[in-house]
MOPAC internal coordinates of N, CA, C and O (Angstrom, degrees):
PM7 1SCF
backbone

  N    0.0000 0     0.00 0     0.00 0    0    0    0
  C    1.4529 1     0.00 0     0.00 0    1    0    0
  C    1.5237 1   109.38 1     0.00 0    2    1    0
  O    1.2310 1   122.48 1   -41.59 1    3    2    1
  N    1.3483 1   112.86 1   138.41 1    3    2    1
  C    2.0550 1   114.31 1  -178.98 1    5    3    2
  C    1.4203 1   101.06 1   -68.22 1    6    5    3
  O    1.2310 1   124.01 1   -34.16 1    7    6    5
  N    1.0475 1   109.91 1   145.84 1    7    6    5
  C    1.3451 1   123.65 1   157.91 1    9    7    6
  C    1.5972 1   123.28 1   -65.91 1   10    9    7
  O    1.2310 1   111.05 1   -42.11 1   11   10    9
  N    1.0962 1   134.45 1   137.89 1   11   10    9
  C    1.7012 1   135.07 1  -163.48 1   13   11   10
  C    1.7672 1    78.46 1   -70.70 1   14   13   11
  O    1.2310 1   125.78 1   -17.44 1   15   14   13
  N    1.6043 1   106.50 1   162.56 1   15   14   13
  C    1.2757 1   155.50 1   177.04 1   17   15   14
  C    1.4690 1   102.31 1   -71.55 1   18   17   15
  O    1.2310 1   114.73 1   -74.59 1   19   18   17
  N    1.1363 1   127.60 1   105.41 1   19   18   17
  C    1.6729 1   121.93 1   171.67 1   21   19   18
  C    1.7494 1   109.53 1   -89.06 1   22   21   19
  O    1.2310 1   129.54 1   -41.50 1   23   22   21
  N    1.7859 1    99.22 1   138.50 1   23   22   21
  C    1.0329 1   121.01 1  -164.31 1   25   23   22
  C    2.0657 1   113.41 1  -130.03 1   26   25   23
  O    1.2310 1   126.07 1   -64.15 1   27   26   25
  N    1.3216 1   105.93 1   115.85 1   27   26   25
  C    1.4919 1   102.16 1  -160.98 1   29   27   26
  C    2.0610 1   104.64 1   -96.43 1   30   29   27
  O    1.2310 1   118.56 1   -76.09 1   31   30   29
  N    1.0252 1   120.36 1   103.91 1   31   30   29
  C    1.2509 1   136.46 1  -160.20 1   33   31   30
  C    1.6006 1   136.30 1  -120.38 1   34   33   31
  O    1.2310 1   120.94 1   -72.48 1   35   34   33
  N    1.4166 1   115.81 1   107.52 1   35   34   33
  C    1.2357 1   118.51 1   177.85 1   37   35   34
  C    1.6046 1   116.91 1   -16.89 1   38   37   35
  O    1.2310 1   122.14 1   -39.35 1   39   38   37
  N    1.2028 1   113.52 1   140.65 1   39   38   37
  C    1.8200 1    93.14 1   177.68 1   41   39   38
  C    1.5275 1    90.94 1   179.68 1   42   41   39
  O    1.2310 1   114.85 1   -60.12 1   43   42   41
  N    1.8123 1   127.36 1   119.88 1   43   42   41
  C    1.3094 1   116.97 1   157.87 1   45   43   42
  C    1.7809 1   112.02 1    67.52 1   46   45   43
  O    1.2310 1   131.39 1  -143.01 1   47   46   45
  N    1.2431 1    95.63 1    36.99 1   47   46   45
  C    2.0992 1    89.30 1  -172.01 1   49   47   46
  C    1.5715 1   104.79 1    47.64 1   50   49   47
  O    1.2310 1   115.35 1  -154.44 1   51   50   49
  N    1.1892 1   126.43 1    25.56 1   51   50   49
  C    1.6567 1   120.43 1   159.28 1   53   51   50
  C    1.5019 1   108.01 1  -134.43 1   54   53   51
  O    1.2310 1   127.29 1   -33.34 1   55   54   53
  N    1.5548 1   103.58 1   146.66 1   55   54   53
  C    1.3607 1   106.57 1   172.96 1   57   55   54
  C    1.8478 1    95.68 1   -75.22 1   58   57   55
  O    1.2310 1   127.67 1   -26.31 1   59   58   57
  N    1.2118 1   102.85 1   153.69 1   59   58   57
  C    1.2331 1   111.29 1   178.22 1   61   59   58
  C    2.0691 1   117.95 1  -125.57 1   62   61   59
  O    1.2310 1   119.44 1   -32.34 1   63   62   61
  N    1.1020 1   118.68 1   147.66 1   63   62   61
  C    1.7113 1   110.13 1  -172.12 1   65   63   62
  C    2.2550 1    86.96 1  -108.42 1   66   65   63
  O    1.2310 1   132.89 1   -71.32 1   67   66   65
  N    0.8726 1    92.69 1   108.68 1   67   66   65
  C    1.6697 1   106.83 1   169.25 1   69   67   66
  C    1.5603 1   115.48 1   -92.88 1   70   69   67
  O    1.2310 1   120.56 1    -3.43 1   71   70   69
  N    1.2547 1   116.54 1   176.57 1   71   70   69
  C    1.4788 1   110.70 1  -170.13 1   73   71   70
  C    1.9696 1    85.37 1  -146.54 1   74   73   71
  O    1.2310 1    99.71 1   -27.62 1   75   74   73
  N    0.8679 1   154.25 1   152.38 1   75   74   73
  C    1.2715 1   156.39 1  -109.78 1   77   75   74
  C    1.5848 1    96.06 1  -131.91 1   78   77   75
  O    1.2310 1   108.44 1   -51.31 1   79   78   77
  N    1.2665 1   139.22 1   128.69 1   79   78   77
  C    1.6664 1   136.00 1  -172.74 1   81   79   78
  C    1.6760 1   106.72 1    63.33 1   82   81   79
  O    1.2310 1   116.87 1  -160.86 1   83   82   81
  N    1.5790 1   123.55 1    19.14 1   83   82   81
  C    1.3855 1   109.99 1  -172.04 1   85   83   82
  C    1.2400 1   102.72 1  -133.51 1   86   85   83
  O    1.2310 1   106.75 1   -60.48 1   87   86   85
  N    1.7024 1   142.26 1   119.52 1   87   86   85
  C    1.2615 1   130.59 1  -152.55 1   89   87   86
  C    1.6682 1    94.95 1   -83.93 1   90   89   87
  O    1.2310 1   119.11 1   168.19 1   91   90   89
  N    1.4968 1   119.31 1   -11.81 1   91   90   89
  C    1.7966 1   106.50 1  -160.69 1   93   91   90
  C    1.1900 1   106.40 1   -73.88 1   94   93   91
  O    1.2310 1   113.89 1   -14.09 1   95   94   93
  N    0.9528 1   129.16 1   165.91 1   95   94   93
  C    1.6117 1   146.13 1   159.58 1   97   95   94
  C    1.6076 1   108.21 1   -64.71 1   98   97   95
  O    1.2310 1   115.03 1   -88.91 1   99   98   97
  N    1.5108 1   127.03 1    91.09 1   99   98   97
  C    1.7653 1    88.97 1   173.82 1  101   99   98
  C    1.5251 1   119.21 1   -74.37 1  102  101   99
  O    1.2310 1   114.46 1   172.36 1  103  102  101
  N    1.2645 1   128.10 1    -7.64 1  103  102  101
  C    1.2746 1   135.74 1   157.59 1  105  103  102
  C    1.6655 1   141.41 1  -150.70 1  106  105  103
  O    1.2310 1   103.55 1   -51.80 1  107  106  105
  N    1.1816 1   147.86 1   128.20 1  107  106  105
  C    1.2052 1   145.06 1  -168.10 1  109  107  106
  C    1.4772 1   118.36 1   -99.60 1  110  109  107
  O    1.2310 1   120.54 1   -43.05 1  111  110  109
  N    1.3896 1   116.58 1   136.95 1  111  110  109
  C    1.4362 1   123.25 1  -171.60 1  113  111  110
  C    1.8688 1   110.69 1  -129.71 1  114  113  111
  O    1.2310 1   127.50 1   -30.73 1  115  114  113
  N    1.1788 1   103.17 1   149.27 1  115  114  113
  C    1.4189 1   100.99 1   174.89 1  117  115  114
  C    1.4156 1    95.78 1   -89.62 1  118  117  115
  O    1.2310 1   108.83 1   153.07 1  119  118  117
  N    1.1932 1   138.51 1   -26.93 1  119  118  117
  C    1.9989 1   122.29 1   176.99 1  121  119  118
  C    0.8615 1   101.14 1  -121.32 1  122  121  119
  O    1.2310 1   126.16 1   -22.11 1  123  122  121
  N    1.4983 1   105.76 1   157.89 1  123  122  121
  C    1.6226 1   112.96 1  -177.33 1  125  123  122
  C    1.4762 1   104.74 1   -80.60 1  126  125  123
  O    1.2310 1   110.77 1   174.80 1  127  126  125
  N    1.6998 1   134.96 1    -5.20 1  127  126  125
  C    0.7762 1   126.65 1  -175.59 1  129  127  126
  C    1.9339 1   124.40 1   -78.30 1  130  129  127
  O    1.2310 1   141.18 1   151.31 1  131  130  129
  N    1.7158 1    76.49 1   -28.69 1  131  130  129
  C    1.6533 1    99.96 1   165.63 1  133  131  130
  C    1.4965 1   123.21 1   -74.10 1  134  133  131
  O    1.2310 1   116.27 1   144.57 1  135  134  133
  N    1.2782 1   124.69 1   -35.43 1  135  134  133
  C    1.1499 1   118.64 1   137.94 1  137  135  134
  C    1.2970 1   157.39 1   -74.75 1  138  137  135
  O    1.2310 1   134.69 1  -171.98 1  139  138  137
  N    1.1687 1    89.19 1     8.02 1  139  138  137
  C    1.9048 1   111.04 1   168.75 1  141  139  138
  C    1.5466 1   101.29 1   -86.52 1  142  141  139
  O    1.2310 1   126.24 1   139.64 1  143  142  141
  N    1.0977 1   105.60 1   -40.36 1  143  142  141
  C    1.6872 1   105.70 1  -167.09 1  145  143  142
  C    1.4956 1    94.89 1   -62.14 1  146  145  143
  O    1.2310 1   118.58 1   108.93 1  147  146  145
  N    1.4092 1   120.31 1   -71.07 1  147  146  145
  C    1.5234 1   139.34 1  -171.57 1  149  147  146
  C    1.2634 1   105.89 1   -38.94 1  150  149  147
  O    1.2310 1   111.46 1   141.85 1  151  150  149
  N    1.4225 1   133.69 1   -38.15 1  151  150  149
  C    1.2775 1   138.61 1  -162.09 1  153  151  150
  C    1.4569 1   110.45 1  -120.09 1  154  153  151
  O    1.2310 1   119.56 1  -148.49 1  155  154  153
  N    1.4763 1   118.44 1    31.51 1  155  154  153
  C    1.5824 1   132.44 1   169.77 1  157  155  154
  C    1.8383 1    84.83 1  -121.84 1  158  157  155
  O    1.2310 1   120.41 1   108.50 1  159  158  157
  N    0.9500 1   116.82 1   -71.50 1  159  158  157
  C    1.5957 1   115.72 1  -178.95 1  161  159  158
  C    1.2120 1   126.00 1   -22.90 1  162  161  159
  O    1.2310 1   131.72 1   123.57 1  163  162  161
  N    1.6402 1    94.98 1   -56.43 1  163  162  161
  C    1.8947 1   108.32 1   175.34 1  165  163  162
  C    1.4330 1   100.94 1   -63.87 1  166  165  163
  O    1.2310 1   118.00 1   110.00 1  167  166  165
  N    1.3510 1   121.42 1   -70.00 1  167  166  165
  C    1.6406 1   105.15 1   179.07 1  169  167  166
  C    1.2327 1   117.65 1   -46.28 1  170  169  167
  O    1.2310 1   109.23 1   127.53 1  171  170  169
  N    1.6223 1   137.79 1   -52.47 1  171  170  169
  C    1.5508 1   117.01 1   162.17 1  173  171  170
  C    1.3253 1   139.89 1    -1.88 1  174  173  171
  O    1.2310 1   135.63 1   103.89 1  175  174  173
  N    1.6314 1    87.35 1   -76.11 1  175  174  173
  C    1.2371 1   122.27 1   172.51 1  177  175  174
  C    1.5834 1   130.05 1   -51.60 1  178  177  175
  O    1.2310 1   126.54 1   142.12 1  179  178  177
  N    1.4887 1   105.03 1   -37.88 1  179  178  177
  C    1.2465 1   129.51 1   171.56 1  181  179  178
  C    1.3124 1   134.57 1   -82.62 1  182  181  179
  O    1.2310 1   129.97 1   158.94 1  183  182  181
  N    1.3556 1    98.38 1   -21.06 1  183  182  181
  C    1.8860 1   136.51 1  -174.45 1  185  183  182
  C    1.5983 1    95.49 1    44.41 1  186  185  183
  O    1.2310 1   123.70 1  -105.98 1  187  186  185
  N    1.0888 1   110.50 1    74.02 1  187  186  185
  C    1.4005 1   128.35 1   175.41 1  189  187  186
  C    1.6684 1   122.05 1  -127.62 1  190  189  187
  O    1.2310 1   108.81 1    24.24 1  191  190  189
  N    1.2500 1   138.54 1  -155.76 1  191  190  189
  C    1.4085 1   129.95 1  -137.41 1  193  191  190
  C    1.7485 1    69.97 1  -141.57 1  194  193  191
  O    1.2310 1   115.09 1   -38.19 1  195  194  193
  N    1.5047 1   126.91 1   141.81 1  195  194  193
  C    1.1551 1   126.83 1   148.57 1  197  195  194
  C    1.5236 1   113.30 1  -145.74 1  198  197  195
  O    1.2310 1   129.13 1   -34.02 1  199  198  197
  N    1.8478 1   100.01 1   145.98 1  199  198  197
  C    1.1483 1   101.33 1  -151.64 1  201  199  198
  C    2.1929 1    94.74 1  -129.36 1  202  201  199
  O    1.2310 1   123.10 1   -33.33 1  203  202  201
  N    1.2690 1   111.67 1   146.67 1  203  202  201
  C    1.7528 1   113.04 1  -155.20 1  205  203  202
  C    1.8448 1    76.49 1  -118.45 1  206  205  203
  O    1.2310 1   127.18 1   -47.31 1  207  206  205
  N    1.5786 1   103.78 1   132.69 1  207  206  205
  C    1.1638 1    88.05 1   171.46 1  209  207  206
  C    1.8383 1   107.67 1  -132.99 1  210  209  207
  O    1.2310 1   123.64 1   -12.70 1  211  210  209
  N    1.4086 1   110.62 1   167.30 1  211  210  209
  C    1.3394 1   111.63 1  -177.14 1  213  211  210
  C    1.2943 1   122.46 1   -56.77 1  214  213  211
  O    1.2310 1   110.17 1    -1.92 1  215  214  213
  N    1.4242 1   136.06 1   178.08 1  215  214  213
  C    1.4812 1   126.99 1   157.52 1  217  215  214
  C    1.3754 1   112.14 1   -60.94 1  218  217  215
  O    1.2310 1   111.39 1   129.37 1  219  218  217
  N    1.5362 1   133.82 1   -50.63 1  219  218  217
  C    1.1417 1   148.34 1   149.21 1  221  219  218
  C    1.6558 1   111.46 1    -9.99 1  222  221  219
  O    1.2310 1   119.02 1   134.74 1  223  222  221
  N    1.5488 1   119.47 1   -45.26 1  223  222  221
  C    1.3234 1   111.72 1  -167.41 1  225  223  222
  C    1.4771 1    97.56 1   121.19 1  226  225  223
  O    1.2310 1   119.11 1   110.86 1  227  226  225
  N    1.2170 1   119.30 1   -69.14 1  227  226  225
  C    1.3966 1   121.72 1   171.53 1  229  227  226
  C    1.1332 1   128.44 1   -29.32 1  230  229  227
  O    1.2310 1   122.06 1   -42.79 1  231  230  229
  N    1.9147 1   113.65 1   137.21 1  231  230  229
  C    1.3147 1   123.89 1  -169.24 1  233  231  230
  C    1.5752 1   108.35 1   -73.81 1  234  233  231
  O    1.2310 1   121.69 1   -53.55 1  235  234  233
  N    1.4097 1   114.38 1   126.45 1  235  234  233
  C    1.6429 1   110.59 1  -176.91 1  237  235  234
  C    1.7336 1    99.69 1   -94.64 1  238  237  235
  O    1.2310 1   121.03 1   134.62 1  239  238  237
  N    1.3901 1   115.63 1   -45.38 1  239  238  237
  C    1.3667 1   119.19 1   172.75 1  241  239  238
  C    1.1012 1   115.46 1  -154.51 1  242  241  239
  O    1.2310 1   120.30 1   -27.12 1  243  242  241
  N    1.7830 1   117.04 1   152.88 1  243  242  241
  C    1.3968 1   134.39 1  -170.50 1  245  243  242
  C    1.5371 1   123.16 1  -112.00 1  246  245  243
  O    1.2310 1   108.04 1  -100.35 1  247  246  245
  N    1.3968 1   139.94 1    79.65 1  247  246  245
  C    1.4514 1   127.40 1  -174.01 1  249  247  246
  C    1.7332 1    92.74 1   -98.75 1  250  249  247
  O    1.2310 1   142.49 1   -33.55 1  251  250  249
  N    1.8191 1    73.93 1   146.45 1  251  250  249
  C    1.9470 1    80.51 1   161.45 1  253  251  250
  C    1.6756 1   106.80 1  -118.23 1  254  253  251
  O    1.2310 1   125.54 1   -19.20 1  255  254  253
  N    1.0930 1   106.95 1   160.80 1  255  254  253
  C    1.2335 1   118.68 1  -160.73 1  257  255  254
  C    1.4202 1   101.57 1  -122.31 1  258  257  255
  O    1.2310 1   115.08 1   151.06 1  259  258  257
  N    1.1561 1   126.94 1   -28.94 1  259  258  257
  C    1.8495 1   148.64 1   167.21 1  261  259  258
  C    1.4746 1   107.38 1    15.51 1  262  261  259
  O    1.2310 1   102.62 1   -43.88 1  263  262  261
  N    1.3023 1   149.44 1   136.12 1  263  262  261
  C    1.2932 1   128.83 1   152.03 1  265  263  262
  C    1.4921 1   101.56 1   -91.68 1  266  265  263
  O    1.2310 1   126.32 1   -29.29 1  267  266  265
  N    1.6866 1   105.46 1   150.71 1  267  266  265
  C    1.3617 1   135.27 1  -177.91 1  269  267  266
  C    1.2209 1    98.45 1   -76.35 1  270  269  267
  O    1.2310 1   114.05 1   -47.42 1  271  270  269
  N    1.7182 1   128.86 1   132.58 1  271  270  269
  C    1.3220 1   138.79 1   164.52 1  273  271  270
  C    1.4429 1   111.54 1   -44.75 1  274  273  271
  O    1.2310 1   109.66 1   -64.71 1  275  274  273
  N    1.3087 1   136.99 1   115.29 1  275  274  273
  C    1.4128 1   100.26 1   163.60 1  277  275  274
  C    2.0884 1   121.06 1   -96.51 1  278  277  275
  O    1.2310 1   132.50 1   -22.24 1  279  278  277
  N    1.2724 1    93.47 1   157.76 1  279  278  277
  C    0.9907 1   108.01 1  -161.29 1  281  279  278
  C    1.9317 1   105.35 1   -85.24 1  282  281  279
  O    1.2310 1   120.10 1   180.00 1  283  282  281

């Protein structure tokens, strides 16, 4: 089964690392820069889609992390 899409998100004066359909926090950051890092890794790691979003809510940027089928 894929792993949900990690999503790094305004939340409570903390950036927060979300996981996609899951209300918990899997982790909280005081900068979004600290949670950008944390939440590129997990998608790495996860080979999943991660997405950095504005204070607004809005998507600032989209990497995928996906692994390629091999053939």
């Amino acid at each position: 089964m894929n792993k949900p899409n990690i999503h790094v998100v305004r939340e409570n004066n903390k950036w927060a690392i979300k996981r996609e359909n899951d209300n918990r926090n899997e982790a909280e950051f005081n900068t979004q820069v600290e949670a950008s890092q944390c939440g590129r890794d997990l998608a790495k790691k996860d080979g999943v889609q991660f997405f950095l979003h504005e204070q607004d809510g809005s998507v600032e940027l989209r990497d995928s992390y996906e692994h390629d089928p091999v053939d």
